[in-house]
C-alpha positions in Angstrom: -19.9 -9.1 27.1 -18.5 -6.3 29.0 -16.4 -6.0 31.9 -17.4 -4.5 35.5 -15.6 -1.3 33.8 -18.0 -1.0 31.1 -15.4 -1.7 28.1 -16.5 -3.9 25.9 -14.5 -7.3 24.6 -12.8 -8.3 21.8 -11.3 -11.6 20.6 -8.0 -10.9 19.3 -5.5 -13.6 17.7 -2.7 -11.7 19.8 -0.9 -11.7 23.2 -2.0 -9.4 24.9 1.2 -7.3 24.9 1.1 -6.8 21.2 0.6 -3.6 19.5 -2.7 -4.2 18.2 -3.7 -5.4 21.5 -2.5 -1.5 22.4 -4.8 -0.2 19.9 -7.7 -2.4 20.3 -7.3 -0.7 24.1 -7.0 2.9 22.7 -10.4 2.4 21.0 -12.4 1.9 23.9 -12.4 -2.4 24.1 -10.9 -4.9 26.1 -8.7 -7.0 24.1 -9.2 -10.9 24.4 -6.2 -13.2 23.6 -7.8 -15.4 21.7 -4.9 -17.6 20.0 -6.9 -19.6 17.4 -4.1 -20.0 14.7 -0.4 -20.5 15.0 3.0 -20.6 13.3 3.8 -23.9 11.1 7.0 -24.2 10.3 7.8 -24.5 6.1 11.1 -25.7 6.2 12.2 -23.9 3.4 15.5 -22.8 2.9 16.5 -19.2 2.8 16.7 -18.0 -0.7 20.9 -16.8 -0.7 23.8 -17.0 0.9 24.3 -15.2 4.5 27.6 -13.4 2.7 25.4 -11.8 -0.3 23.0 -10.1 2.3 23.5 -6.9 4.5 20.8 -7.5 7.2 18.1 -9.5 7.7 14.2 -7.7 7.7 12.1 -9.6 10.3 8.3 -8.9 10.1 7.1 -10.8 13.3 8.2 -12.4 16.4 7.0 -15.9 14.8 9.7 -15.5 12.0 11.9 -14.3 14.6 11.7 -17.4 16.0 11.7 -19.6 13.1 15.2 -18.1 12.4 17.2 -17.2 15.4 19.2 -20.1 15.5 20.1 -20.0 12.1 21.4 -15.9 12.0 25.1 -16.3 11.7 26.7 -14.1 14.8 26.6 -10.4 14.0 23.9 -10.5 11.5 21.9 -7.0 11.1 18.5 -7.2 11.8 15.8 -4.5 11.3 12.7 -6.0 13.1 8.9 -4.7 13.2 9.0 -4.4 16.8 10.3 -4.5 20.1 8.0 -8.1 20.6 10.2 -9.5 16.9 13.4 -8.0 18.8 12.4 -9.8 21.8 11.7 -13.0 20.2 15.3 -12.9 18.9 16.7 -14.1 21.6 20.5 -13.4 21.0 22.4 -10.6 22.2 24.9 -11.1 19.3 22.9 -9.7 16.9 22.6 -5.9 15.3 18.9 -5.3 15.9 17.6 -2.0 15.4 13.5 -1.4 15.6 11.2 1.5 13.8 9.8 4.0 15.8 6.2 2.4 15.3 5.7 -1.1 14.6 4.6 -1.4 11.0 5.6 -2.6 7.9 5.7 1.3 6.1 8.1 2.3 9.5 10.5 -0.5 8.6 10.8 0.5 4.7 11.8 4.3 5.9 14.1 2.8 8.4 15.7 0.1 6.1 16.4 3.4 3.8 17.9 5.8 6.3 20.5 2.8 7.6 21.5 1.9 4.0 21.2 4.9 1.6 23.1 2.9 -0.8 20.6 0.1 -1.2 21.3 -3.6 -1.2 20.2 -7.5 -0.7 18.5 -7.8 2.3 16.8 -10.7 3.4 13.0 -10.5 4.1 11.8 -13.4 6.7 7.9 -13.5 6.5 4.9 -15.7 7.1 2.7 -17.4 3.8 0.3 -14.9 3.9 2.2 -11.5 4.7 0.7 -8.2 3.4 3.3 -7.7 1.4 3.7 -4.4 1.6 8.0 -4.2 1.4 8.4 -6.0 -1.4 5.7 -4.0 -3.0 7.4 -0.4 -1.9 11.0 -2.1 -2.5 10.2 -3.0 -6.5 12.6 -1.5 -8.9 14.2 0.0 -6.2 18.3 0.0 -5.1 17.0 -2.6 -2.1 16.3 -5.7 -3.1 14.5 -7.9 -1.3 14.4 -11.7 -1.2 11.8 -13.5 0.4 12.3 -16.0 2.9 9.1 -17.8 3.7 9.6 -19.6 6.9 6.2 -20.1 8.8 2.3 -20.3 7.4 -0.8 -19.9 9.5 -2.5 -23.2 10.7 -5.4 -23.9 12.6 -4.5 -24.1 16.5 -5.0 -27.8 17.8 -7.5 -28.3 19.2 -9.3 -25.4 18.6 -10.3 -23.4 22.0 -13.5 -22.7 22.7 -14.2 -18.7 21.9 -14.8 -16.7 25.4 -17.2 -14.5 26.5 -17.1 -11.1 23.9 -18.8 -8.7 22.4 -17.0 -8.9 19.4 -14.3 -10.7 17.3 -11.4 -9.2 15.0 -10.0 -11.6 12.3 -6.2 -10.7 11.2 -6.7 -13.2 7.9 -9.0 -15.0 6.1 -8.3 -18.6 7.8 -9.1 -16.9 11.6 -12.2 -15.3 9.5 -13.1 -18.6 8.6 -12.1 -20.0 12.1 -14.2 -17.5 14.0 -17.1 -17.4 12.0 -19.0 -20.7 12.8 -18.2 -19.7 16.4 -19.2 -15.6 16.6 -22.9 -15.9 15.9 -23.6 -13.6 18.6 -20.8 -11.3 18.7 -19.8 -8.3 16.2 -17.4 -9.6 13.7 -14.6 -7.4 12.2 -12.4 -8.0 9.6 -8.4 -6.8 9.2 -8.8 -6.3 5.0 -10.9 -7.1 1.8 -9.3 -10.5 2.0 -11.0 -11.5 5.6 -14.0 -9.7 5.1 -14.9 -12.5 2.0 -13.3 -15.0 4.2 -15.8 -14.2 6.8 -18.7 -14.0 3.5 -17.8 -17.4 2.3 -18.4 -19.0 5.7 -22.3 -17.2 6.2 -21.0 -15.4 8.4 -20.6 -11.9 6.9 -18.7 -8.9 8.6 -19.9 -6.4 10.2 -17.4 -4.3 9.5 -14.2 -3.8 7.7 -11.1 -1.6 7.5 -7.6 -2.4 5.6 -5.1 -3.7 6.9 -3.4 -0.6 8.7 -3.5 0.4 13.0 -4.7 3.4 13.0 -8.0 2.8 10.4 -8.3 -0.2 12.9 -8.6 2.0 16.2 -10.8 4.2 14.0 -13.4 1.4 13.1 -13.4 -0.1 16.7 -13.8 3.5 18.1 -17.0 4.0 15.9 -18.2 0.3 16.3 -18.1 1.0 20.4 -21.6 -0.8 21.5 -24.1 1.1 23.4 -24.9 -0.8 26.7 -28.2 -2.3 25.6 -26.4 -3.7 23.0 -23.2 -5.1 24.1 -24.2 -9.3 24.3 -23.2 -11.2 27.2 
């Protein structure tokens, strides 16, 4: 489906204030919030003590949220993005923010702000890309995981709008969305979704990994002509 405007649609599992949301709008679509998963809590604990750690690394507002009432006051946090500073909450925190919201932005900005290296607590979801603690290996910052929130099927499970096309950000929205996108174009955020998406007969149409800018360049070459955008 497209809009009076001509852009095309896309279901995205985002608000639609979300970076991505930005970039599915810099390729020529009209992003869809289309909030078919959410956080579940874990319940874990975090993995040491506040006093061994010099800041906290938060990788998305739904970590943010899963810890801000346990950040002791004054605790340094480097966040993602301005939408994991705003989920915060708490003006008595040290929150600084990269100059783009990815996980490679936040690796060169936990550098610059502690040269020296350190323990820094990592607060992510199950299924994070796990790009830091890939980068951060044998390295003078070491990073402890805190997982504090998987991905779990929204309840119940809304009924997918009108679109032209679908993006899946993991493999449980790829197996989500496919029973429900017959009709509509179905992308896939990495390897991992696009065999979500396989294993569900409901292949993708096309992939990138997991990175914004290979993801505006897919949805700027996957724009549909007219005749073929589905209503």
């Amino acid at each position: 489906m497209t809009l009076p405007s001509g852009l095309p649609r896309l279901a995205l599992a985002r608000p639609a204030r979300h970076p991505l949301a930005d970039v599915v709008r810099r390729a020529g679509w009209e992003p869809v919030p289309y909030l078919i998963t959410q956080a579940e809590p874990t319940g874990f604990p975090p993995p040491r003590p506040w006093s061994e750690l010099a800041a906290a690394l938060v990788l998305s507002p739904a970590g943010a949220r899963a810890v801000a009432s346990v950040l002791p006051d004054g605790t340094r946090c480097l966040v993602q993005g301005v939408g994991t500073a705003e989920a915060l909450g708490r003006r008595d925190l040290s929150v600084q923010v990269p100059a783009e919201a990815r996980a490679e932005a936040l690796w060169a900005l936990l550098r610059a702000t502690f040269p020296e290296g350190g323990d820094f607590l990592l607060v992510r979801g199950e299924r994070s890309r796990g790009f830091l603690e890939s980068a951060a290996q044998g390295t003078a910052w070491r990073l402890h995981p805190w997982i504090t929130h998987r991905e779990a099927a929204a309840e119940p499970l809304p009924p997918l709008p009108s679109v032209a096309a679908v993006l899946a950000l993991s493999p449980l929205q790829a197996e989500l969305l496919g029973p429900l996108a017959v009709a509509a174009r179905r992308f896939a955020w990495g390897q991992g979704t696009a065999e979500a998406f396989a294993r569900v007969g409901a292949p993708a149409h096309a992939t990138c990994p997991p990175k914004s800018d290979l993801l505006e360049a897919l949805l700027t070459a996957s724009l549909p002509k007219k005749e073929e955008s589905p209503c």
